[in-house]
C-alpha positions in Angstrom: 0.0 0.0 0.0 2.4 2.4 0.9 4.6 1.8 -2.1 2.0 2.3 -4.4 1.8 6.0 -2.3 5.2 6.8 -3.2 5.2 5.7 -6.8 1.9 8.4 -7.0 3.8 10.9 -5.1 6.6 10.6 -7.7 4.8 10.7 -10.8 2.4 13.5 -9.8 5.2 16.1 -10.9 5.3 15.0 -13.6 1.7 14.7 -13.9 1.5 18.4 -13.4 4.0 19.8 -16.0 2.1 17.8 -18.7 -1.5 19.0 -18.0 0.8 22.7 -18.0 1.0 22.0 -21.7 -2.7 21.1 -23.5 -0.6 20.8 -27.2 1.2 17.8 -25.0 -1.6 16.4 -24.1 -3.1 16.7 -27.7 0.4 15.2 -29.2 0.6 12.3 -27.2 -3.2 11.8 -28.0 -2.9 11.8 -31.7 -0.1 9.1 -31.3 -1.4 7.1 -28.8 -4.3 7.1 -31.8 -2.5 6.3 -34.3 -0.2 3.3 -32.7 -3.5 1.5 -31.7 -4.5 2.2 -35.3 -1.5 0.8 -36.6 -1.8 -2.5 -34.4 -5.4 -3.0 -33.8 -7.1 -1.8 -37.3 -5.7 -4.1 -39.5 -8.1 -7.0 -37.7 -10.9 -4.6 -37.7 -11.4 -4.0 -42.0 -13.1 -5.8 -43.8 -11.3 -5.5 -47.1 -8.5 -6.4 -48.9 -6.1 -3.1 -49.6 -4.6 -3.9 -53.0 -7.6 -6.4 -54.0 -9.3 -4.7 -56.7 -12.7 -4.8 -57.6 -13.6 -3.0 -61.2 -17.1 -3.1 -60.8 -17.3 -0.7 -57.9 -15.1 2.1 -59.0 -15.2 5.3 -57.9 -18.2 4.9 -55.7 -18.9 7.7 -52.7 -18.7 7.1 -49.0 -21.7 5.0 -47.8 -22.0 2.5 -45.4 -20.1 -0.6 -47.3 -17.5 1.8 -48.3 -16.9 4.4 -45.2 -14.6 6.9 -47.4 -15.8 5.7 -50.6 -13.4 3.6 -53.2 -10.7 4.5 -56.1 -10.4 4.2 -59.5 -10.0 0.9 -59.2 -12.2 -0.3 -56.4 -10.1 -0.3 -53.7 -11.9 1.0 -50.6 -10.1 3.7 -49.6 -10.7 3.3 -45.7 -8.6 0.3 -45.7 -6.0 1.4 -47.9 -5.6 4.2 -45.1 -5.5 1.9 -42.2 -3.3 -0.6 -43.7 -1.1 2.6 -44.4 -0.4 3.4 -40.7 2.0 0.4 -40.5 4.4 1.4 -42.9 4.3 5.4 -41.9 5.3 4.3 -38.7 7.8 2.2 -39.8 9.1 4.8 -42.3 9.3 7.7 -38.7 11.2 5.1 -36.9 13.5 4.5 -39.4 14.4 7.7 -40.0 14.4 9.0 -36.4 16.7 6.0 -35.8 19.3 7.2 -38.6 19.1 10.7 -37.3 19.5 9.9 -33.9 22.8 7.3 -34.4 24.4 9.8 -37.0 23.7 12.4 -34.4 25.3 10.7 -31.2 28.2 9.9 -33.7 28.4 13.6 -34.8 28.3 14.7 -31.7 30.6 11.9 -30.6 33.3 13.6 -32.9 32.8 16.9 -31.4 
């Protein structure tokens, strides 16, 4: 019991300086969204993303098709979701190169 106390006591500082900052709050939202997105949605469509499906080109948003579909059928709802994997793999790549050419920059100097 009284561990769990101290642990609260410890993190309530920095509980405070984030709810200081509401574009904090907001940022680590909007990842936190799109992370969950990234792992969860793929289970949750109900289409293939590159399965194409000529007959239903170009159609508008309705309740099969939540953002509508492309030129060539592809809903484009999926195509989004699916597309949250490889963003995030694309930031973490290149946050990882910047970050080890940085240490080893700033290594050198």
């Amino acid at each position: 019991m009284t561990s769990s106390i101290v642990e609260f006591f410890r993190l309530k500082p920095a509980w405070q300086f984030v709810r200081k900052y509401p574009s904090l709050v907001a940022g680590i939202v909007m990842v936190t969204l799109i992370v969950l997105v990234a792992l969860v949605g793929p289970s949750l469509c109900r289409y293939d993303p590159i399965a194409q499906d000529l007959n239903s080109t170009l159609l508008t948003p309705n309740f099969q098709h939540w953002l509508g579909t492309d030129n060539l059928g592809r809903d484009i709802f999926t195509r989004i979701i699916f597309s949250t994997r490889t963003d995030l793999e694309i930031a973490i790549i290149a946050t990882g190169i910047t970050f080890v050419f940085g240490c080893f920059v700033g290594a050198l100097a």
